[in-house]
DRENSELUM-466681 format. One record per residue: residue number from 1; residue in one letter; chain; y, x, z of N, C-alpha, C in turn. Coordinates in nm, 2 decimals. Example, Ala and Ser with C-alpha at 12.3 -4.5 7.8 and 13.67 -1.06 7.14 Angstrom:
# DRENSELUM-466681
> tigu,nugu,lumdo,n.y,n.x,n.z,ca.y,ca.x,ca.z,c.y,c.x,c.z
> 1,A,A,-0.57,1.32,0.78,-0.45,1.23,0.78,-0.33,1.32,0.78
> 2,S,A,-0.22,1.28,0.71,-0.11,1.37,0.71,0.00,1.29,0.79
This chain:
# DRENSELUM-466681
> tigu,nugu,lumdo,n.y,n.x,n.z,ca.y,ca.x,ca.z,c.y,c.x,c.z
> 1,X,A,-2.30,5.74,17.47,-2.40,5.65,17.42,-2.35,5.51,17.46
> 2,X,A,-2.40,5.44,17.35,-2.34,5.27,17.40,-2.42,5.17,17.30
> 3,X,A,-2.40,5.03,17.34,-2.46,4.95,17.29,-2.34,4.80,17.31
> 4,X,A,-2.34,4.76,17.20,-2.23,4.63,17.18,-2.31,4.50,17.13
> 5,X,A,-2.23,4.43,17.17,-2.30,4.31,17.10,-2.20,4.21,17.03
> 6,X,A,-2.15,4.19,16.91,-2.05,4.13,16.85,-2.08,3.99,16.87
> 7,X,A,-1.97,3.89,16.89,-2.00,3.77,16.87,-1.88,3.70,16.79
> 8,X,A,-1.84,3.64,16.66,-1.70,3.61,16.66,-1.64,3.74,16.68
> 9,X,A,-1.50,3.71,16.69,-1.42,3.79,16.71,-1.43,3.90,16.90
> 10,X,A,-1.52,3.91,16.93,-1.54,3.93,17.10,-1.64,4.02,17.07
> 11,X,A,-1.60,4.13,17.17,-1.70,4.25,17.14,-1.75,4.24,17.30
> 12,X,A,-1.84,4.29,17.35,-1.92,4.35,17.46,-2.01,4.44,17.47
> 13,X,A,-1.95,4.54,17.53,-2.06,4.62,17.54,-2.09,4.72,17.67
> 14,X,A,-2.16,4.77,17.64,-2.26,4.89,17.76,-2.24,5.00,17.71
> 15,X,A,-2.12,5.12,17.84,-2.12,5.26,17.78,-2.18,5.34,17.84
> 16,X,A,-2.18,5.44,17.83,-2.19,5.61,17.92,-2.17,5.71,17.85
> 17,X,A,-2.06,5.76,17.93,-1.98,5.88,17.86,-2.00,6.02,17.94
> 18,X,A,-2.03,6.11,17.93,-1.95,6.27,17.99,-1.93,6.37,17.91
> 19,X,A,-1.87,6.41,17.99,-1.78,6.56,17.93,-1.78,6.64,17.97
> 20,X,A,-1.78,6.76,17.96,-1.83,6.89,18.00,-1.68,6.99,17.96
> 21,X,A,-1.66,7.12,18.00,-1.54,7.22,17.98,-1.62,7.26,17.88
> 22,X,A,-1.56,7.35,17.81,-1.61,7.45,17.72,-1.55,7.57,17.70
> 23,X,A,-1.61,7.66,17.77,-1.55,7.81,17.79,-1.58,7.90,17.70
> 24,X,A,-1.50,8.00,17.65,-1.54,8.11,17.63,-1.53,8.22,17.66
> 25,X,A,-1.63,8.30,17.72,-1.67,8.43,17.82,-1.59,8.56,17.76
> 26,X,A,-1.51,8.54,17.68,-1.49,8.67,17.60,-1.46,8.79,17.75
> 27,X,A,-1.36,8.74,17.83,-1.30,8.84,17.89,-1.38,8.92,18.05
> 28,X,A,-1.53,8.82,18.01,-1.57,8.82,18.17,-1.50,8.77,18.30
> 29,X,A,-1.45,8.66,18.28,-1.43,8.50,18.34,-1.47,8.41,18.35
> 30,X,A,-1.57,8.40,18.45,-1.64,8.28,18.42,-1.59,8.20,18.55
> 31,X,A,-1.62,8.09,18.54,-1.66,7.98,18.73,-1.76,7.92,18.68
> 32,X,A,-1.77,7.79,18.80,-1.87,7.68,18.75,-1.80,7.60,18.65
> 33,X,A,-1.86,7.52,18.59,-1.77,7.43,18.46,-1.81,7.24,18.51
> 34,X,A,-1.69,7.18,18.53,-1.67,7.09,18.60,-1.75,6.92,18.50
> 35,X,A,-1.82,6.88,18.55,-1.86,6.79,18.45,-1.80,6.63,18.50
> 36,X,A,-1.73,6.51,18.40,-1.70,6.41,18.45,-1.80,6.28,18.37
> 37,X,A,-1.80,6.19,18.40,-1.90,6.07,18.34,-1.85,5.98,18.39
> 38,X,A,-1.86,5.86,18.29,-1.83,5.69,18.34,-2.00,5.68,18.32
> 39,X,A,-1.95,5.52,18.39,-2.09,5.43,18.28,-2.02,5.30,18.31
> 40,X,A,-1.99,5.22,18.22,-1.92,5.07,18.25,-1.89,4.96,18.13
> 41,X,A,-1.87,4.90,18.19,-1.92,4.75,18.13,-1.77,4.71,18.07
> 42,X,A,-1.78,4.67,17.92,-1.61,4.69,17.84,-1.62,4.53,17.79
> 43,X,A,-1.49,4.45,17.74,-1.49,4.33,17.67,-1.37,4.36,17.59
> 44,X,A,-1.38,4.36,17.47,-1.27,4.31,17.41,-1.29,4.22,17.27
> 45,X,A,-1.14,4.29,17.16,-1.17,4.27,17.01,-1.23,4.32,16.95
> 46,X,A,-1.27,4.24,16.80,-1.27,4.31,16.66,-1.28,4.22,16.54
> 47,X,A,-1.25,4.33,16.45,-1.17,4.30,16.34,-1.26,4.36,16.23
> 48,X,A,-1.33,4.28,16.15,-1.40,4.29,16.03,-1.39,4.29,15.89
> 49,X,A,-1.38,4.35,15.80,-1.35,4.31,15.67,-1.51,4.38,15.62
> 50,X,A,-1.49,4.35,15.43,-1.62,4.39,15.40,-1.69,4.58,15.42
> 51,X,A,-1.56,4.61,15.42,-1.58,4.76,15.44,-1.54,4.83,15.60
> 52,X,A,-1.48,4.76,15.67,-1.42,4.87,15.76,-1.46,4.75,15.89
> 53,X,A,-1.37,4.81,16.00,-1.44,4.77,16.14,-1.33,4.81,16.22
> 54,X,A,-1.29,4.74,16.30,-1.18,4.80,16.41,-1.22,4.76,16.51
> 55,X,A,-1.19,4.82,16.67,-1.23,4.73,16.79,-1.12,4.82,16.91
> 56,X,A,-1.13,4.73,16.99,-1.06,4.79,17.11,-1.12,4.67,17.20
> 57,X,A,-1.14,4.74,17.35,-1.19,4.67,17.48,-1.18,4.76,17.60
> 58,X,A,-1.20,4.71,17.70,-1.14,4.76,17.85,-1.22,4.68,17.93
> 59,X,A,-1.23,4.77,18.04,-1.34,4.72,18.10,-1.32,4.78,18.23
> 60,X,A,-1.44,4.80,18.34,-1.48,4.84,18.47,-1.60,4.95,18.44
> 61,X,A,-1.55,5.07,18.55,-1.66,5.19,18.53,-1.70,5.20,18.61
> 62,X,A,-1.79,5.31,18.65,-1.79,5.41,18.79,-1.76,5.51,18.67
> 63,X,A,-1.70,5.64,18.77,-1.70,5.75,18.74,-1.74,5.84,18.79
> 64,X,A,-1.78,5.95,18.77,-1.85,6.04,18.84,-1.76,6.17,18.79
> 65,X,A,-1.73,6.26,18.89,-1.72,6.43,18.90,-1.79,6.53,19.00
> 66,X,A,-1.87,6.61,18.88,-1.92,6.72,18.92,-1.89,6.86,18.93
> 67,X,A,-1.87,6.89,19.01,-1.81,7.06,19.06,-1.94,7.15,19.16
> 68,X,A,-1.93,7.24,19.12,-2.06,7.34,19.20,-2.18,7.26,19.26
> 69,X,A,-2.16,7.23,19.37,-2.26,7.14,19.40,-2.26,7.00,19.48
> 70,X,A,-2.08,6.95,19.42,-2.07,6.83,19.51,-2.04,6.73,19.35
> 71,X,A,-2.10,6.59,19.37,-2.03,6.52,19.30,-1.94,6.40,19.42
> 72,X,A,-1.85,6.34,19.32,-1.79,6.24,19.42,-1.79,6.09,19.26
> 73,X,A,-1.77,5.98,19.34,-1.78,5.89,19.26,-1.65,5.80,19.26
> 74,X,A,-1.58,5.74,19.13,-1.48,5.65,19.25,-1.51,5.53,19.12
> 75,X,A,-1.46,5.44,19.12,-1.43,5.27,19.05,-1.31,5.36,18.95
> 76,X,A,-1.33,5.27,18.82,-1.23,5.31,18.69,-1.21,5.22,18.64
> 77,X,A,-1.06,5.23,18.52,-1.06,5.14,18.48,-1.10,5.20,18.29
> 78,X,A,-1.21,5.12,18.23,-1.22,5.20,18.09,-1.19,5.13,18.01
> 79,X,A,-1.14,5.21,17.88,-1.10,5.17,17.76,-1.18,5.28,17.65
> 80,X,A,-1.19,5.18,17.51,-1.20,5.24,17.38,-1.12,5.18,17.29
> 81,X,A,-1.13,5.29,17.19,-1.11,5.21,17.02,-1.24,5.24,16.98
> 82,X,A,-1.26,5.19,16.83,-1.32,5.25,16.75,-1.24,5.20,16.58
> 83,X,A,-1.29,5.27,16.48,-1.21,5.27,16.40,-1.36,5.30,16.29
> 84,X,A,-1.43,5.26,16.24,-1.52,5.27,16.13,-1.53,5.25,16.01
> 85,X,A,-1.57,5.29,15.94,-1.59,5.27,15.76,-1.76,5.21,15.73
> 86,X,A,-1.76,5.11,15.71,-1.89,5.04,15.72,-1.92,5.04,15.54
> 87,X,A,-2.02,5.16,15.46,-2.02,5.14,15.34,-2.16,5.06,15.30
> 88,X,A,-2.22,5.03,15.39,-2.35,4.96,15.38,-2.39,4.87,15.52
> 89,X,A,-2.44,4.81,15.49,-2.45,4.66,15.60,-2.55,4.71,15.71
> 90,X,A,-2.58,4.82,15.70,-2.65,4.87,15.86,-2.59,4.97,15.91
> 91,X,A,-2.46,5.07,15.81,-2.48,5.21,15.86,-2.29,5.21,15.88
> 92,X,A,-2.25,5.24,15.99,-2.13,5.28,16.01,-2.03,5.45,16.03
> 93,X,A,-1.95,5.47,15.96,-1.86,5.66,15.98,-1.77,5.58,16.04
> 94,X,A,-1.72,5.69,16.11,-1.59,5.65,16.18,-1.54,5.74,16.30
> 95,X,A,-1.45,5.67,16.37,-1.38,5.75,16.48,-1.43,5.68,16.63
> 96,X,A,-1.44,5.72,16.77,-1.49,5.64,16.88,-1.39,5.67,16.96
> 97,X,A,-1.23,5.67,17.04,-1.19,5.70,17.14,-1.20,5.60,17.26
> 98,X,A,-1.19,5.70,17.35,-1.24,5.71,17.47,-1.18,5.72,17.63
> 99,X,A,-1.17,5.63,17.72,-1.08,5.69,17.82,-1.14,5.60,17.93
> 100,X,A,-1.08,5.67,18.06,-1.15,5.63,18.19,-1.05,5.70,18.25
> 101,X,A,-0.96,5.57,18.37,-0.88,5.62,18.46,-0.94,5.62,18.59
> 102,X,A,-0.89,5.67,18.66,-1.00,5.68,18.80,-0.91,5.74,18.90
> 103,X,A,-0.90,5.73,19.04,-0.87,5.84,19.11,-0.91,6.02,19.14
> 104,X,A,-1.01,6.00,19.09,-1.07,6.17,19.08,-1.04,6.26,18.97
> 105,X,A,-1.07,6.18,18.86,-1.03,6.27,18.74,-1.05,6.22,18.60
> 106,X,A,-0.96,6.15,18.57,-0.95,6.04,18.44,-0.96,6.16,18.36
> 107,X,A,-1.03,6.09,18.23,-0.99,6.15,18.11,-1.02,6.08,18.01
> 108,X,A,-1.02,6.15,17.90,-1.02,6.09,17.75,-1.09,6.15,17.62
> 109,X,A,-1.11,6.14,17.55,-1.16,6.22,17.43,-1.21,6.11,17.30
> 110,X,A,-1.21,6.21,17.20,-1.25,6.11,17.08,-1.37,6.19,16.98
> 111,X,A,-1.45,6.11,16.93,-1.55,6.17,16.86,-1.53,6.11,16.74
> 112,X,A,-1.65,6.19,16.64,-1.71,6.13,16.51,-1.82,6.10,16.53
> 113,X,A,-1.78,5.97,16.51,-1.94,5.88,16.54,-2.01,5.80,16.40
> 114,X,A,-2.17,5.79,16.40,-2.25,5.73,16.36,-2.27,5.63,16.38
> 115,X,A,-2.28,5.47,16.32,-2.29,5.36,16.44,-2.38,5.26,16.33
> 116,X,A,-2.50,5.25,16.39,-2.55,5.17,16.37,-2.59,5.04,16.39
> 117,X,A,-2.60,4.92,16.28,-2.51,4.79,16.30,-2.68,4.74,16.22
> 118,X,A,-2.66,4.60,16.31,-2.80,4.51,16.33,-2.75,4.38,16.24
C-alpha cells in the first residue's frame, strides 16, 4: 500500500510493503513461513504523457523479518518503479516494482497494480 504525491516532475511518497513464502503442502513439508515488510519514505521521478506514467524513487525504510516467533528490525535502503497505462484521468493499469536492501533480508517483487490518481 502507498500513497504519492506528484509535483512537477518529483514524486513523494509513503510505502508499506510485505511478503510472505508461499508453499505447497503436497508432500507433508511444512515449517513456519517467514514474513519480511518495509514501511519508508521514497523521493524521486516522473514522466507523464497523455496516456502512460513512468516513475522511479529511492528512499529510507525500516524493515522488518518475521520467523516463528522472533521479529528483528534493521534501517533499508528502498526503491521502486512503476510503469502505468493511465486510460482515464482518475484510473491507472500497470506494473509496481519493488525492492528493499537491508542487512537481514532484502528483497524484491513486482505486482499488477490498480492506481488511483487525484
Amino acid at each position: 500500500m502507498g500513497i504519492g504525491y506528484q509535483h512537477g516532475a518529483k514524486l513523494y511518497s509513503l510505502r508499506a510493503i510485505a511478503t510472505s513464502e508461499v508453499r505447497l503442502d503436497l508432500w507433508g513439508y511444512s515449517r513456519q513461513v517467514e514474513v519480511v515488510w518495509d514501511a519508508g519514505l521514497l523521493c524521486g521521478g516522473v514522466v507523464r504523457s497523455a496516456r502512460a506514467m513512468f516513475a522511479v524513487a529511492g528512499g529510507i525504510a525500516m524493515a522488518g523479518v518475521s520467523h516463528i516467533n522472533l521479529t528483528t528490525y534493521h534501517p533499508g535502503l528502498a526503491a521502486d518503479v512503476q510503469v502505468f497505462w493511465t486510460p482515464c484521468d482518475f484510473l491507472g493499469l500497470g506494473l509496481y516494482g519493488f525492492a528493499d536492501i537491508n542487512r537481514g533480508k532484502s528483497f524484491c517483487g513486482m505486482l499488477f497494480a490498480v492506481q488511483l490518481i487525484r
